[in-house]
N, CA and C atoms as an extended XYZ file, in Angstrom:
552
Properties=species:S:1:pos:R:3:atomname:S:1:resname:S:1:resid:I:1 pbc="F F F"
N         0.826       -1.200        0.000 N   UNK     1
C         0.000        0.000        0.000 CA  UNK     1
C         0.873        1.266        0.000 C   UNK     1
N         1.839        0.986        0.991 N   UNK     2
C         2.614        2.497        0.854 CA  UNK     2
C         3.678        2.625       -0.276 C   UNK     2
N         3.793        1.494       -0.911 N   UNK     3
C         4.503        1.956       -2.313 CA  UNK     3
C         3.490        2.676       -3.433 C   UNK     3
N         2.598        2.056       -3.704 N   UNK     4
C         1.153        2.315       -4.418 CA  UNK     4
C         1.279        3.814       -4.258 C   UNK     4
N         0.949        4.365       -2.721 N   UNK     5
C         0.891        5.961       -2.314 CA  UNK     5
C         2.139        6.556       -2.981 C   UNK     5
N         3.276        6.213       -2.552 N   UNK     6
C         4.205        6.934       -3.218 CA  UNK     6
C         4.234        7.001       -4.632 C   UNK     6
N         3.686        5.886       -5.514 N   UNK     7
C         4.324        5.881       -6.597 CA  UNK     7
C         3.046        6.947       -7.140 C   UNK     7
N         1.927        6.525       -6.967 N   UNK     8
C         0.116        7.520       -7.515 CA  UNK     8
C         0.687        8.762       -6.515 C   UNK     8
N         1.089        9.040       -5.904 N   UNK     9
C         1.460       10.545       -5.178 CA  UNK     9
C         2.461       11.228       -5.996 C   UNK     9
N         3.995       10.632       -5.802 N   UNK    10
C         4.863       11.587       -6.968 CA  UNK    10
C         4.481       11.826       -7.879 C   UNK    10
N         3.954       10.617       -8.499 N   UNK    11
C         3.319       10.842      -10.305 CA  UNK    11
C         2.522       12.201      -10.533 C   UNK    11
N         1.759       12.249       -8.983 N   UNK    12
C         0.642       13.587       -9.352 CA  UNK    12
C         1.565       14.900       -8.839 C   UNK    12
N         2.583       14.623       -8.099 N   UNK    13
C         3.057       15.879       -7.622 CA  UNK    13
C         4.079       16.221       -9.032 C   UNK    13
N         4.793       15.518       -9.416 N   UNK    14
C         5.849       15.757      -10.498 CA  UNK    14
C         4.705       16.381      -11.543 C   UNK    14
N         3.555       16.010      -11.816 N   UNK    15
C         2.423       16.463      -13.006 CA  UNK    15
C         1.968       17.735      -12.798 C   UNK    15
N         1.752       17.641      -11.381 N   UNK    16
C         0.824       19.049      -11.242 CA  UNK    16
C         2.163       20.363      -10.362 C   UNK    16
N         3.093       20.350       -9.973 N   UNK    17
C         4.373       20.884       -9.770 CA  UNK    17
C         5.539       20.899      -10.777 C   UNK    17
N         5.520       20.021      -11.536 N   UNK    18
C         6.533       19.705      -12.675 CA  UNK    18
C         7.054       21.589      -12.594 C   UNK    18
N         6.324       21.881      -13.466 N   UNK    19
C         6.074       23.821      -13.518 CA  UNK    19
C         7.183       24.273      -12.728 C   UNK    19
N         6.596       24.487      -10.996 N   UNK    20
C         7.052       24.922      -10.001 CA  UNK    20
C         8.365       24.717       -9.494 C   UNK    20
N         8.991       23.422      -10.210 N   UNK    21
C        10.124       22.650       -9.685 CA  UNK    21
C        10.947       23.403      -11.066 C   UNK    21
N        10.945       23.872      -12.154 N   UNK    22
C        11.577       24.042      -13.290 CA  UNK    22
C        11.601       25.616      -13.094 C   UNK    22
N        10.964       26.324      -12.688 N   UNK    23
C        10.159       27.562      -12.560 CA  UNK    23
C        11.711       27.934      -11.337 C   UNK    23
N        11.932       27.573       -9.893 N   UNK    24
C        12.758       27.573       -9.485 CA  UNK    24
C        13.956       27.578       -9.160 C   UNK    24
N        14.374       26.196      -10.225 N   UNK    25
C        15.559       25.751      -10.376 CA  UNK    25
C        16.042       26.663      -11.468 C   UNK    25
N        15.423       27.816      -12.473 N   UNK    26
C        15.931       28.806      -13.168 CA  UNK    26
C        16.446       30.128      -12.021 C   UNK    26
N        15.142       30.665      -10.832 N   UNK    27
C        15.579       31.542       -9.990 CA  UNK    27
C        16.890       30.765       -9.336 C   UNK    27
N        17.399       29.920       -8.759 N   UNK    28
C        17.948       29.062       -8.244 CA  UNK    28
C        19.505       29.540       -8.767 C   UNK    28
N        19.459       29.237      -10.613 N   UNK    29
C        20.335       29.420      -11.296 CA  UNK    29
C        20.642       30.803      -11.473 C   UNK    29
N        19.477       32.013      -11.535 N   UNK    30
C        19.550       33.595      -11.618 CA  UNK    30
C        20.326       33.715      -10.462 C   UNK    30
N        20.575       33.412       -9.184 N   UNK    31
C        20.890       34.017       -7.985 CA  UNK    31
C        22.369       33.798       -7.715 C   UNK    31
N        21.998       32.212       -8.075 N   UNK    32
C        24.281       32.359       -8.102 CA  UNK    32
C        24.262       30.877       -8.857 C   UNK    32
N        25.434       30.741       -9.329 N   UNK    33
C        26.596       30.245      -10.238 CA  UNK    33
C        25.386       28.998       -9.906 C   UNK    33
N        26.029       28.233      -11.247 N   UNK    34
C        26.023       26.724      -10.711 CA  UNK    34
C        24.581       26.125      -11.549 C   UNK    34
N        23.936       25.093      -11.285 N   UNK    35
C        22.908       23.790      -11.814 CA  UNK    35
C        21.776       24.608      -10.699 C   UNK    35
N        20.729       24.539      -11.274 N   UNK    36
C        19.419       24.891      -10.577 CA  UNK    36
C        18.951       23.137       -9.329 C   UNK    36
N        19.422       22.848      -10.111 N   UNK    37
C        18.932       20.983       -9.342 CA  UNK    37
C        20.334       20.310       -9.241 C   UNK    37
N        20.448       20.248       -7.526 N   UNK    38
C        22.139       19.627       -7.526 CA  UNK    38
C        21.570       17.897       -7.163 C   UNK    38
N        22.567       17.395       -7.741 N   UNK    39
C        22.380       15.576       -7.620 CA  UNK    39
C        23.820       15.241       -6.676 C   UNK    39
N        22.846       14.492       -5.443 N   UNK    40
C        24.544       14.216       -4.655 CA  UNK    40
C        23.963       12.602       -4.178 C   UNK    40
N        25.333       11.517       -4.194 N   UNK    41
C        24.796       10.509       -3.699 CA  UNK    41
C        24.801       10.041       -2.247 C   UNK    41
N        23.799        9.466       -1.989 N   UNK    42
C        22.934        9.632       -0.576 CA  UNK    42
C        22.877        7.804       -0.513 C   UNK    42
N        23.033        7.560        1.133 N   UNK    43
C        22.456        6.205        1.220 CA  UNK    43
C        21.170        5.886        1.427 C   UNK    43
N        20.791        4.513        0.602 N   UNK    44
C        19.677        4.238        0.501 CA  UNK    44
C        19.131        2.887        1.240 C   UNK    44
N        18.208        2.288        0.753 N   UNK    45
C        17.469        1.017        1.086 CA  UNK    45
C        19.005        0.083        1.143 C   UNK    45
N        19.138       -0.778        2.129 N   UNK    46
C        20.028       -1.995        2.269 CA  UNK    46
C        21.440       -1.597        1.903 C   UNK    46
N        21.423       -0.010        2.397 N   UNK    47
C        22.599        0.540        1.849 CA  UNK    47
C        23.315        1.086        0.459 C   UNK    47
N        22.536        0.675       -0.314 N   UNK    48
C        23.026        0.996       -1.822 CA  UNK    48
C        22.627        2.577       -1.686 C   UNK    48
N        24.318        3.386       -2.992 N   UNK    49
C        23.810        4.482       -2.777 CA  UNK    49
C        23.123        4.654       -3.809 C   UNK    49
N        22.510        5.663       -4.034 N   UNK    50
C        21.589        6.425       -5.086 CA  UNK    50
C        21.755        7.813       -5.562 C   UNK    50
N        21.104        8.388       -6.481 N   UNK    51
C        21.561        9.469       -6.581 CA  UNK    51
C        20.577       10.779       -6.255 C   UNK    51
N        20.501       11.180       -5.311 N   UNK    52
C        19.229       12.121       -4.650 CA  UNK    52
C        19.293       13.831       -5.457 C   UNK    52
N        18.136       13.914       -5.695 N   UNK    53
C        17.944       15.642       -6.037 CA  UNK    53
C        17.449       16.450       -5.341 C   UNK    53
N        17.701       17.641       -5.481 N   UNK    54
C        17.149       19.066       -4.812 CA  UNK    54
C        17.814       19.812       -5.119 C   UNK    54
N        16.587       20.921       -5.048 N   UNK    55
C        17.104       22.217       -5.675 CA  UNK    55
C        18.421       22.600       -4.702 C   UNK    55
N        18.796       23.370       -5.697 N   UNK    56
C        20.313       24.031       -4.952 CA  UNK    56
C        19.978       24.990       -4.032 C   UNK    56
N        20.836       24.685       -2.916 N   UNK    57
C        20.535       25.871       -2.165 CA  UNK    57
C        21.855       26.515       -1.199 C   UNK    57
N        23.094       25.959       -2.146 N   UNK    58
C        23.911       26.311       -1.225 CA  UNK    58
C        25.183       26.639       -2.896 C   UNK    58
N        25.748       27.844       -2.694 N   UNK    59
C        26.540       27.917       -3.736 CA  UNK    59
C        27.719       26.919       -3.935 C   UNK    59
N        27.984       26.906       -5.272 N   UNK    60
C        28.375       25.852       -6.155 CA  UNK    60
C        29.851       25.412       -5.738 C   UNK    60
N        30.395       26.197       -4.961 N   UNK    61
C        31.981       25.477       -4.237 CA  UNK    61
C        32.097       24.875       -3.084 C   UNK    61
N        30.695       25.013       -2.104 N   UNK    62
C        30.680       24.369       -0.867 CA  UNK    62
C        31.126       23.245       -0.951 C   UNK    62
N        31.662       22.858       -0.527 N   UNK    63
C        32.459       21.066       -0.276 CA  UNK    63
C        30.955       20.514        0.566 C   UNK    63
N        30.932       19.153       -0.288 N   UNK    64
C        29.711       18.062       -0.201 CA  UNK    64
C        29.875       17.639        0.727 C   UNK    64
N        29.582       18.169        1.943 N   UNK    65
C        29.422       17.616        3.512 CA  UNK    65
C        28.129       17.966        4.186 C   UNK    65
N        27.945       16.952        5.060 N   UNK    66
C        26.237       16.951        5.379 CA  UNK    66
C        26.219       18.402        6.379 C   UNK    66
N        24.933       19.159        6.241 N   UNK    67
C        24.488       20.143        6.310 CA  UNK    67
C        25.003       21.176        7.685 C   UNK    67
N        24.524       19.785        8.713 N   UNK    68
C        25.055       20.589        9.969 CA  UNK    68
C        26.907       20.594       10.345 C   UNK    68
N        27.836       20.096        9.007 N   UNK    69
C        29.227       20.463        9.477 CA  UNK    69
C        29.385       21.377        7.817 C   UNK    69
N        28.291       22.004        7.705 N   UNK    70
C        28.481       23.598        6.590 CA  UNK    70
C        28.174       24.537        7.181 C   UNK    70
N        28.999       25.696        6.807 N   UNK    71
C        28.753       27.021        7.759 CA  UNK    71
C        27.725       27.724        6.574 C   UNK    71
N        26.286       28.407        7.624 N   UNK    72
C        25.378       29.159        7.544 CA  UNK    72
C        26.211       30.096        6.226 C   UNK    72
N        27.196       30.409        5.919 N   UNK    73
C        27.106       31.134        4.769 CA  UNK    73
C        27.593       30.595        3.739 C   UNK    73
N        27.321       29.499        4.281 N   UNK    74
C        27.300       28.539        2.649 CA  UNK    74
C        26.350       28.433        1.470 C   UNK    74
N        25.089       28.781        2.373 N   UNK    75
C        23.423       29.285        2.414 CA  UNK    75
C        23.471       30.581        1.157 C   UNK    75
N        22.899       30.299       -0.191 N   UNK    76
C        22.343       31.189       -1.128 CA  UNK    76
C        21.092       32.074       -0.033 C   UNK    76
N        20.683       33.268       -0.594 N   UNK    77
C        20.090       33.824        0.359 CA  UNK    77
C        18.383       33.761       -0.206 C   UNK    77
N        18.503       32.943       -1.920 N   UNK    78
C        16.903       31.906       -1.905 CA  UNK    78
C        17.170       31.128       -1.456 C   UNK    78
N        18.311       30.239       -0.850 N   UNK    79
C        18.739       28.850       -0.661 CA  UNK    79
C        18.129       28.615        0.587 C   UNK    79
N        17.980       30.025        1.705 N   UNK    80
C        17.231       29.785        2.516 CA  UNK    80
C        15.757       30.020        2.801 C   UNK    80
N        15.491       30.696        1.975 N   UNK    81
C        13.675       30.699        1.906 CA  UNK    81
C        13.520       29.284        1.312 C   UNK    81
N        14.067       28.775        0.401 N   UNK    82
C        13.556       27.263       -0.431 CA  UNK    82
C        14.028       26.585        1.023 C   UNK    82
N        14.722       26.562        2.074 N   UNK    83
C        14.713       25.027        2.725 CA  UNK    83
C        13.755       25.654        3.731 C   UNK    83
N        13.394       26.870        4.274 N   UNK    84
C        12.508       27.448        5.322 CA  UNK    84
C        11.212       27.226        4.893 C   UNK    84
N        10.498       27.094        3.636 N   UNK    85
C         9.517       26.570        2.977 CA  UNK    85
C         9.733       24.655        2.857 C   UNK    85
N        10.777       24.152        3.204 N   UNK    86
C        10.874       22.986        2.159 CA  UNK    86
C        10.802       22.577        0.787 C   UNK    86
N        11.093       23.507        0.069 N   UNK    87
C        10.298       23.675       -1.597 CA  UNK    87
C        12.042       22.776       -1.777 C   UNK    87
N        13.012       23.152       -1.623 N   UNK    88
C        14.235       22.698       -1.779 CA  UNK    88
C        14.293       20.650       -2.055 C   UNK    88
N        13.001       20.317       -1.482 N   UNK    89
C        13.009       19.206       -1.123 CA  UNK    89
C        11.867       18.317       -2.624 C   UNK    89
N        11.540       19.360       -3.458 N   UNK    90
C        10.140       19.239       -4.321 CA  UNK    90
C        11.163       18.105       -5.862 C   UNK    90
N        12.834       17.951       -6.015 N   UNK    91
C        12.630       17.315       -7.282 CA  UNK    91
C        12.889       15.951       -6.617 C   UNK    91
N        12.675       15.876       -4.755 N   UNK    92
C        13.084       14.427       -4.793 CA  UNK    92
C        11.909       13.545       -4.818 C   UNK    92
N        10.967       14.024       -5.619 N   UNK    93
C         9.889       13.465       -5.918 CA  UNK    93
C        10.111       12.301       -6.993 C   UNK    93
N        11.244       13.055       -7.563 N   UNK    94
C        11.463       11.682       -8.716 CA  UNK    94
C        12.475       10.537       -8.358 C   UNK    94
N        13.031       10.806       -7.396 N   UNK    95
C        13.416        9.478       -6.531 CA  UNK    95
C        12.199        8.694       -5.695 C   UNK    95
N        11.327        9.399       -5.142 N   UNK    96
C        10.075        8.520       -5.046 CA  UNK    96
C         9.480        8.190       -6.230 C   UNK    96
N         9.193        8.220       -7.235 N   UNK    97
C         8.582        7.942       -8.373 CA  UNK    97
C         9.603        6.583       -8.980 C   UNK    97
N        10.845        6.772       -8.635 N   UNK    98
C        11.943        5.936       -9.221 CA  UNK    98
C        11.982        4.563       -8.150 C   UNK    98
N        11.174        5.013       -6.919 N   UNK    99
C        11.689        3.932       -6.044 CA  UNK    99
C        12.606        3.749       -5.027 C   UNK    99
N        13.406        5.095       -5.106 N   UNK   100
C        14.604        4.763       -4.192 CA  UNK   100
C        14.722        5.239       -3.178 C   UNK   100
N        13.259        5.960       -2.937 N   UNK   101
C        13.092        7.326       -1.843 CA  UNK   101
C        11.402        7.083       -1.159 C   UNK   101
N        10.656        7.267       -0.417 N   UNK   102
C         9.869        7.390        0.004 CA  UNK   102
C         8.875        8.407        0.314 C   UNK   102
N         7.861        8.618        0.845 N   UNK   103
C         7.809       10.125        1.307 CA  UNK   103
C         7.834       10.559        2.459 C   UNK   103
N         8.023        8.760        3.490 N   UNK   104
C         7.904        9.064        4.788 CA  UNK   104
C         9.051        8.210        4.856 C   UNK   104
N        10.001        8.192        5.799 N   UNK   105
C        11.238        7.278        6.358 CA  UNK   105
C        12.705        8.084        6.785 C   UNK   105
N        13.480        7.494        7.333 N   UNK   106
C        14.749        7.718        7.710 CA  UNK   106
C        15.131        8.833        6.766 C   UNK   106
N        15.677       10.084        6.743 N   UNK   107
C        16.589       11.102        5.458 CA  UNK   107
C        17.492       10.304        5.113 C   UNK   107
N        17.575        9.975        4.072 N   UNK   108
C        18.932        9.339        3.323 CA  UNK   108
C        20.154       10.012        3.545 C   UNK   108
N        21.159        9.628        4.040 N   UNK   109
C        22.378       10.782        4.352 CA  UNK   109
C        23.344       10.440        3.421 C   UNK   109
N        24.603       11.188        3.739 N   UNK   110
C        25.879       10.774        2.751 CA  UNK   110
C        26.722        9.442        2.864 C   UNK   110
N        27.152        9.321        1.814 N   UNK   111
C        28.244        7.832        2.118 CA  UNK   111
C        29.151        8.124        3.079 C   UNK   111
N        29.543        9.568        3.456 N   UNK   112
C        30.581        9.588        4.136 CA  UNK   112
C        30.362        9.778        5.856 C   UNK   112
N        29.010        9.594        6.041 N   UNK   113
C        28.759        9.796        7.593 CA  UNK   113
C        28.655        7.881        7.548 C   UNK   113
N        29.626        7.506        8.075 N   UNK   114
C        29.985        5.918        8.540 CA  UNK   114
C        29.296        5.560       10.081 C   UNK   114
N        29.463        6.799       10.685 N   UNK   115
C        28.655        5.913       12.058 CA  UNK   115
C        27.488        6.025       12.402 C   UNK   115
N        26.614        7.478       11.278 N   UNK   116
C        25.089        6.857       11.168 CA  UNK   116
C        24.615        6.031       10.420 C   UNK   116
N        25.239        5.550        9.289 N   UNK   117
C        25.203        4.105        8.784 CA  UNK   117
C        25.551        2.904        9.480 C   UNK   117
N        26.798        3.001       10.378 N   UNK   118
C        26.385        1.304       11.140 CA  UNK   118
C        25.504        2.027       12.238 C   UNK   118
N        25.123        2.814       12.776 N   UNK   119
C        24.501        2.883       13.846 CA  UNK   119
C        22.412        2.165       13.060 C   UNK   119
N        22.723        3.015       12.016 N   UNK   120
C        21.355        2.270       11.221 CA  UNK   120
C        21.027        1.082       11.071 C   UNK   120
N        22.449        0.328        9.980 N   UNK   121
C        22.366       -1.029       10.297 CA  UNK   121
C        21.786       -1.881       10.659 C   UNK   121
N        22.973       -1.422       12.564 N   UNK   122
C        22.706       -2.223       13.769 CA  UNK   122
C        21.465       -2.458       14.093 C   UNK   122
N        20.567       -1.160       13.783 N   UNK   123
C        19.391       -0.638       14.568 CA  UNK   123
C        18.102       -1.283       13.137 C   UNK   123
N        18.470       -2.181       12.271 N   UNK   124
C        17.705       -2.345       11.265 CA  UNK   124
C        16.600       -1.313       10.575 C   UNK   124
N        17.500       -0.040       10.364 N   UNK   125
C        16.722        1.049        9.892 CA  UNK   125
C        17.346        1.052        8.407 C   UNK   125
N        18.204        0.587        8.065 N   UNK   126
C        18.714        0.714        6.608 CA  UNK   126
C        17.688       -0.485        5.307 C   UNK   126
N        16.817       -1.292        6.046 N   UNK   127
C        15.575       -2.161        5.829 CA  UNK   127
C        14.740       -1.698        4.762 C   UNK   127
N        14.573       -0.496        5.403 N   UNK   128
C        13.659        0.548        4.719 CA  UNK   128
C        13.977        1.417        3.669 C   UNK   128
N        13.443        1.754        2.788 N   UNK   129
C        13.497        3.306        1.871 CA  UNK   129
C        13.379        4.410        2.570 C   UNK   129
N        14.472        5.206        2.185 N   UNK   130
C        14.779        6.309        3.271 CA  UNK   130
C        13.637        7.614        2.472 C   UNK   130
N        13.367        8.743        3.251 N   UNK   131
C        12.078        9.367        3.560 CA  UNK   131
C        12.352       10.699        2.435 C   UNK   131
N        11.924       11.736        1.997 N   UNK   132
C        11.467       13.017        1.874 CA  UNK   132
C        11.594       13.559        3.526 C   UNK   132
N        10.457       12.730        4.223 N   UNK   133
C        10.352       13.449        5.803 CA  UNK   133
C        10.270       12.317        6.692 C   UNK   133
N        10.423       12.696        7.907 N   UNK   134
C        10.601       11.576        9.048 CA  UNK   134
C        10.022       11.876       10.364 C   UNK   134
N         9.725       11.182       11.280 N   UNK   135
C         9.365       11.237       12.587 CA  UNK   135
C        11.186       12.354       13.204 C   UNK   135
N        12.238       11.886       13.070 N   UNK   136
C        13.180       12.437       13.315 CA  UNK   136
C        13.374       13.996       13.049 C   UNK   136
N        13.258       14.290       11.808 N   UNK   137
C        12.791       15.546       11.529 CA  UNK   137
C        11.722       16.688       11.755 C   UNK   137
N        10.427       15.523       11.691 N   UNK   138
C         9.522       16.580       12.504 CA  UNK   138
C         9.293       17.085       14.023 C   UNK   138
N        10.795       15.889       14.536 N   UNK   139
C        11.333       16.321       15.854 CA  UNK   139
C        11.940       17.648       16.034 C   UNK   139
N        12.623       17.699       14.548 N   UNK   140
C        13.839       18.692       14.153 CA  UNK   140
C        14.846       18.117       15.041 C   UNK   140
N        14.931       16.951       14.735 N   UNK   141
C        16.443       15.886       15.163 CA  UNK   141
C        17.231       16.014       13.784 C   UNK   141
N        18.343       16.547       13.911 N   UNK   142
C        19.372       16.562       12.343 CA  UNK   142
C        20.286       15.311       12.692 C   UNK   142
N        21.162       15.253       11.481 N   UNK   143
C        21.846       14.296       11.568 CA  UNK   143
C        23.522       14.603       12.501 C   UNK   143
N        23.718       15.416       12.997 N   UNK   144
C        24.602       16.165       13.992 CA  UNK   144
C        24.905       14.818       15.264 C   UNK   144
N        23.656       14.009       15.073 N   UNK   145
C        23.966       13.399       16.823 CA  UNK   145
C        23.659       11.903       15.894 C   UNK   145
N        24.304       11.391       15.363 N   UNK   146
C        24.220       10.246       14.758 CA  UNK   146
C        23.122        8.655       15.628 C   UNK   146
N        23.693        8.244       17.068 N   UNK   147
C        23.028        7.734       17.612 CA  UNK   147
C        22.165        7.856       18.103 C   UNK   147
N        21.506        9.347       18.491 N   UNK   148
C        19.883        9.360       18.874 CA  UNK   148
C        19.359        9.752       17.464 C   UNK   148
N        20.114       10.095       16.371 N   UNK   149
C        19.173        9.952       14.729 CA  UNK   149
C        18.366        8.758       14.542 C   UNK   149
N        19.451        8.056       14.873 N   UNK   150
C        19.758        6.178       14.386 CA  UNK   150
C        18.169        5.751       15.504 C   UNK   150
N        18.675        5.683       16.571 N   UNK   151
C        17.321        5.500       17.700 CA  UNK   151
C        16.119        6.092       17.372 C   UNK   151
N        15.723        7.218       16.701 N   UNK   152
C        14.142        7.836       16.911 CA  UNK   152
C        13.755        6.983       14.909 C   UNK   152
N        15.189        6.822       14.158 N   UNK   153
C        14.698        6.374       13.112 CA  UNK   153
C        13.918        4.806       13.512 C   UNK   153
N        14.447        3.864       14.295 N   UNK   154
C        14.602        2.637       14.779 CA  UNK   154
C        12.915        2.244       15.291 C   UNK   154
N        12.770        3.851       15.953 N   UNK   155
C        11.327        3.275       16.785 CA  UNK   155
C        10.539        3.569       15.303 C   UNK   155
N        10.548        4.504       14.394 N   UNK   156
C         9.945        4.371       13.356 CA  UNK   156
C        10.204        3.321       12.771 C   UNK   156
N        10.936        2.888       12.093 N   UNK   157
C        10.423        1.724       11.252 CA  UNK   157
C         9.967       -0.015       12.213 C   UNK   157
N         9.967        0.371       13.924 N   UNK   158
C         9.560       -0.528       14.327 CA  UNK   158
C         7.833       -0.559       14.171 C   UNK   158
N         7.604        0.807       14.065 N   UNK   159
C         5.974        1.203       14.653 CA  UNK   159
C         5.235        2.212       13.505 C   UNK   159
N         6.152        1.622       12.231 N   UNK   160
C         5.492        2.383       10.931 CA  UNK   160
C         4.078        1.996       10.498 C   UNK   160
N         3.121        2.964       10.217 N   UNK   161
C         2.121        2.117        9.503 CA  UNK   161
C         1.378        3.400        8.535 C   UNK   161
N         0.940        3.122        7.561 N   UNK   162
C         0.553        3.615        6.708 CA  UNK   162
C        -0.078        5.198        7.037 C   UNK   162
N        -1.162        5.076        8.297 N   UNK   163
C        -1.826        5.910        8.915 CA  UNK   163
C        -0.713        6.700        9.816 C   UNK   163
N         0.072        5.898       10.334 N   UNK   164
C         0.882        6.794       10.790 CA  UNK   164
C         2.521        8.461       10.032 C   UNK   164
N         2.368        7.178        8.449 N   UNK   165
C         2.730        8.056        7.850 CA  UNK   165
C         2.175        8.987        7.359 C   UNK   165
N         0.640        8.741        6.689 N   UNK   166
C        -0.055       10.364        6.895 CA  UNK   166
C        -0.140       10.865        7.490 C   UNK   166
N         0.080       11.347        9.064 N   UNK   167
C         0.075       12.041       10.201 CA  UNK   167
C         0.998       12.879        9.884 C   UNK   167
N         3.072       12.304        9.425 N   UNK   168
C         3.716       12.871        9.275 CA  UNK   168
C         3.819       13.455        8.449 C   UNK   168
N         3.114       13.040        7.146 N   UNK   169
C         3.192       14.174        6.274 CA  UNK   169
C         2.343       15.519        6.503 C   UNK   169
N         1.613       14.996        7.136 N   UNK   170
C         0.567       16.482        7.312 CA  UNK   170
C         1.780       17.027        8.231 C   UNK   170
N         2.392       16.712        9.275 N   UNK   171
C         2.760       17.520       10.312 CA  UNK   171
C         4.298       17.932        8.919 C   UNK   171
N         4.901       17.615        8.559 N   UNK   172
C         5.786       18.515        7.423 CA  UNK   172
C         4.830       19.379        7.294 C   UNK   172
N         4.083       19.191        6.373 N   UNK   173
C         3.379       20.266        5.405 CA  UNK   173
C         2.998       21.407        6.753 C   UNK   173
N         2.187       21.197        7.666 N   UNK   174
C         2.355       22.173        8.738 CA  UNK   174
C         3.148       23.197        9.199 C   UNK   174
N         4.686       22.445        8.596 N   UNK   175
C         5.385       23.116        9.272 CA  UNK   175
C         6.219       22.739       10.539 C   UNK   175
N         5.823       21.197       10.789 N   UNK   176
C         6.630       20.700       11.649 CA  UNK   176
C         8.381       20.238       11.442 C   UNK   176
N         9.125       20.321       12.184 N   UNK   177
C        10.521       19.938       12.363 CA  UNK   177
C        11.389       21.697       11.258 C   UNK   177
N        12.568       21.696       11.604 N   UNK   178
C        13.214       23.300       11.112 CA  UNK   178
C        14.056       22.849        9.816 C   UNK   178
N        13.956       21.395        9.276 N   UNK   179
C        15.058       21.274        7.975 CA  UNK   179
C        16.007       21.011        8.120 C   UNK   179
N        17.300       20.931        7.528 N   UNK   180
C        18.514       20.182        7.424 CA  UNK   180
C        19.418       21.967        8.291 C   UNK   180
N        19.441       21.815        9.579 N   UNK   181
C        20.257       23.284        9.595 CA  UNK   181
C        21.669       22.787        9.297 C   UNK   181
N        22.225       24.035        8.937 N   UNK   182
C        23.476       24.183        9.167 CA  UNK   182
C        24.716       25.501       10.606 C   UNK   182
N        26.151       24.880       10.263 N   UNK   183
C        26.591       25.190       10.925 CA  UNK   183
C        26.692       27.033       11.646 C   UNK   183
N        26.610       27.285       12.566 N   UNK   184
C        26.421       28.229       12.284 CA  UNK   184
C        27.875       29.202       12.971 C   UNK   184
């Protein structure tokens, strides 16, 4: 059932946003240097990586390190209205559409954070297709503290259920959890 949702959900969001996501990734490109839609690879389901999208929101020389060890002026100054909205988060729709992403689960992180990957592992959270949004996030838990990430992901995919992932998406769309911060 919750693949079904994801796959009839992106399909309609990529259809009826397609626009909005192209529309962006040009302001994206007007504001500073660089690709309107950056592709970085992220771990996925059983560990394999993948290749995740979103709009750019951080100029084009920042060194590819996860969010909270980048300093705040790494931050384009749409880069932060798109992640303060979440709009930043709108082309990884086609990794849910592709399969490799979800709309609810664990954030897929980088290959190079090693001890929230075995801490996942261990904790049989790497099982799953990693999220758009998460119980962790709408904590506004970042990936900064690797073992209580790993733990609040753990009780989710122990106590996932369909109904419970619509809850979380409404609470994103609300406005719940603050986004990927960075260093400041």
């Amino acid at each position: 059932m919750k693949r079904l949702f994801d796959f009839t959900a992106s399909l309609a969001g990529l259809i009826c946003l397609g626009w909005l996501i192209g529309v962006l990734a040009i302001f994206v490109r007007r504001d500073s240097e660089g690709p309107g839609i950056y592709a970085q690879p992220r771990v996925g389901r059983d560990g394999r990586v993948f290749t995740c999208y979103k709009l750019r929101t951080m100029h084009r020389a920042t060194a590819s390190a996860a969010s909270h060890e980048t300093p705040a002026s790494a931050v384009t100054a749409l880069g932060r209205r798109l992640r303060s909205w979440k709009l930043d988060e709108l082309p990884q729709l086609w990794n849910v559409l592709r399969g490799e992403m979800s709309f609810v689960g664990p954030r897929p992180c980088l290959p190079s954070q090693t001890l929230l990957i075995e801490e996942r592992a261990r904790r049989g959270v790497l099982a799953v297709r990693p999220g758009i949004t998460g119980e962790a996030q709408v904590q506004g838990v970042d990936m900064s503290d690797p073992v209580r990430l790993a733990e609040i992901d753990a009780r989710y995919v122990a106590s996932r259920s369909f109904l419970s992932d619509l809850k979380l998406i409404l609470r994103t769309v609300a406005g719940g959890g603050r986004g990927d911060r960075v260093r400041a």
